[in-house]
C-alpha positions, 0 to 999 in steps of 0.5 A: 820518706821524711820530709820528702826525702828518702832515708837508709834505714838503719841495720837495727831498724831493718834486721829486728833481730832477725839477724846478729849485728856486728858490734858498735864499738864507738859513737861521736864526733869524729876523730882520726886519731880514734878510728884509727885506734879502733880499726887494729886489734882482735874482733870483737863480733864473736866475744873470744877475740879470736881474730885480727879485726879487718877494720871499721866502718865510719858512717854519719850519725844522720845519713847523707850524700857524699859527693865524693862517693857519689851515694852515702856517705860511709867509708871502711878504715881497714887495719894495718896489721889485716893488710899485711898479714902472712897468709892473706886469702881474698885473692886466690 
């Protein structure tokens, strides 16, 4: 607890490199025009650039509650070129 309130813990903070992490490939003020930028291109996870990247995800610099969401406020902006590409596999 801080403060009397309960936080998420980081994924950095959590893992202690017990595990890899997907890349941050920005951090700042929030801009649509940036994330939408950010979601289209190849991954970047495995350095080859060998796939399209699904999307991104947005989250707050400090946690907090999204009455929208009901629980934390994070959101996943997912790439255009990921949603129409040929061959799709998530629903079979």
């Amino acid at each position: 607890m801080v403060d009397g309130q309960l936080r998420w813990l980081g994924a950095a903070e959590l893992l202690a490199g017990k595990l890899p992490l997907v890349p941050r490939l920005w951090s700042g003020p929030f801009a649509l025009e940036t994330v939408l930028a950010l979601a289209d291109g190849r991954e970047t996870f495995s350095g080859r650039e060998l796939h399209l990247r699904e999307g991104v995800v947005v989250r707050p610099v400090a946690e907090r509650y999204s009455p929208v969401t009901g629980g934390r406020a994070i959101a996943k902006v997912v790439s255009g070129a990921y949603l129409t590409r040929e061959g799709g596999t998530e629903y079979e």
